[in-house]
C-alpha positions in Angstrom: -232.0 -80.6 13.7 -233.1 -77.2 15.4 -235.9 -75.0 13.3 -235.8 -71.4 13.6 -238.4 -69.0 13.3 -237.3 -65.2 11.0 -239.1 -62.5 11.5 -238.9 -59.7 10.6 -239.1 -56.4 12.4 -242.0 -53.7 11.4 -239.6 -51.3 12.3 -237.4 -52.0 9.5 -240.6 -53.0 6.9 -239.2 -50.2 4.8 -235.4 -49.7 5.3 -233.6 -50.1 1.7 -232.0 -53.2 2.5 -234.8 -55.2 1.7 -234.0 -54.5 -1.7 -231.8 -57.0 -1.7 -234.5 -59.7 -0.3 -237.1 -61.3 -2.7 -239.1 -62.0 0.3 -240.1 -59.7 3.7 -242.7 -62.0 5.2 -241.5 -64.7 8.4 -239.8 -68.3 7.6 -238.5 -71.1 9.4 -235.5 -72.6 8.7 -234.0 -75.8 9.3 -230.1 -75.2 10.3 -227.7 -76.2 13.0 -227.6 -72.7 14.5 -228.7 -69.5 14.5 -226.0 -68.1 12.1 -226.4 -70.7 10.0 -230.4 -70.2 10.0 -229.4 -66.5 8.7 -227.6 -67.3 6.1 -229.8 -70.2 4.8 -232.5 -67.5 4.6 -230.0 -64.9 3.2 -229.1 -67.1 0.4 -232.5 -68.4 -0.7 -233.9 -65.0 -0.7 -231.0 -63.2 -2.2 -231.9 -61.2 -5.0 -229.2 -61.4 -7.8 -230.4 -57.4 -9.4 -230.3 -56.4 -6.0 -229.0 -52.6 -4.7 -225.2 -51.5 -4.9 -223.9 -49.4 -2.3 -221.9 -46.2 -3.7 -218.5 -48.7 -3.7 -220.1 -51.3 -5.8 -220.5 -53.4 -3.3 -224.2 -55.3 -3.2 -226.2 -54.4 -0.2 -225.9 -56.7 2.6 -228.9 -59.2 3.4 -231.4 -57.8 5.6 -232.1 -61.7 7.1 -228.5 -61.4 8.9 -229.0 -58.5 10.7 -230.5 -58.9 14.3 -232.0 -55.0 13.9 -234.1 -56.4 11.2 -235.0 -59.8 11.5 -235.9 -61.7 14.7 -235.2 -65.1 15.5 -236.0 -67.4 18.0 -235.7 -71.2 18.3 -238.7 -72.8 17.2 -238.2 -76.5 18.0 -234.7 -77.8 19.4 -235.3 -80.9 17.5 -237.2 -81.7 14.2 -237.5 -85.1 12.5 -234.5 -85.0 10.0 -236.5 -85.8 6.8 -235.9 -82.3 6.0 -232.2 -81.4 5.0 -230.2 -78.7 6.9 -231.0 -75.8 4.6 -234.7 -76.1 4.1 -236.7 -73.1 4.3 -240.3 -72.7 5.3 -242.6 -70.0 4.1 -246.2 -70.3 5.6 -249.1 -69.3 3.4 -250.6 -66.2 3.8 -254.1 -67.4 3.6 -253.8 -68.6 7.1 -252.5 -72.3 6.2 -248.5 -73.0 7.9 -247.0 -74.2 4.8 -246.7 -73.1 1.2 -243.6 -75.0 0.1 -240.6 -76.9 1.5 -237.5 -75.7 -0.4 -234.0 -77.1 0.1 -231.7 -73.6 -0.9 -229.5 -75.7 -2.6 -231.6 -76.3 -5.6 -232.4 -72.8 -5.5 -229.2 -71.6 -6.6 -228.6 -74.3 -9.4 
């Protein structure tokens, strides 16, 4: 399974669509693409209070836009023991890792 490295842009730190992100630091994701690596990281971060656009619509994720968030292809092939879905968050204190956390689980 492929991990992808988000990151995301400085020169979109402080566009409004981050309202609709609990996080704005990088991740790595564990997905099968790169769409998919979006999403995962859409929907784990996905703030349920977040910003309505004039129609009522919710403001669209900033972790699937390219103009925001970079990606690039970590490691084309990571030991499976992590599920397809599992996002990455390294520690700001320098460590790589805070916490493993399968999205899924998230949502429940």
């Amino acid at each position: 399974m492929p991990l992808f490295g988000l990151i995301p842009l400085s020169a979109a730190a402080e566009a409004a669509d981050w309202s609709a992100s609990t996080y704005r630091g990088p991740c790595y994701v564990m997905a099968a693409d790169e769409r998919r690596a979006r999403l995962y990281a859409a929907s784990y971060f996905a703030r349920p209070d977040a910003a309505r656009l004039e129609s009522g619509l919710r403001m669209e994720s900033p972790w699937v836009r390219p103009r925001m968030v970079a990606l690039q292809l970590t490691f084309r092939h990571v030991d499976r023991s992590a599920p397809e879905g599992t996002v990455v968050v390294p520690q700001s204190g320098g460590d790589n890792v805070v916490r493993l956390a399968d999205w899924r689980t998230r949502l429940a």
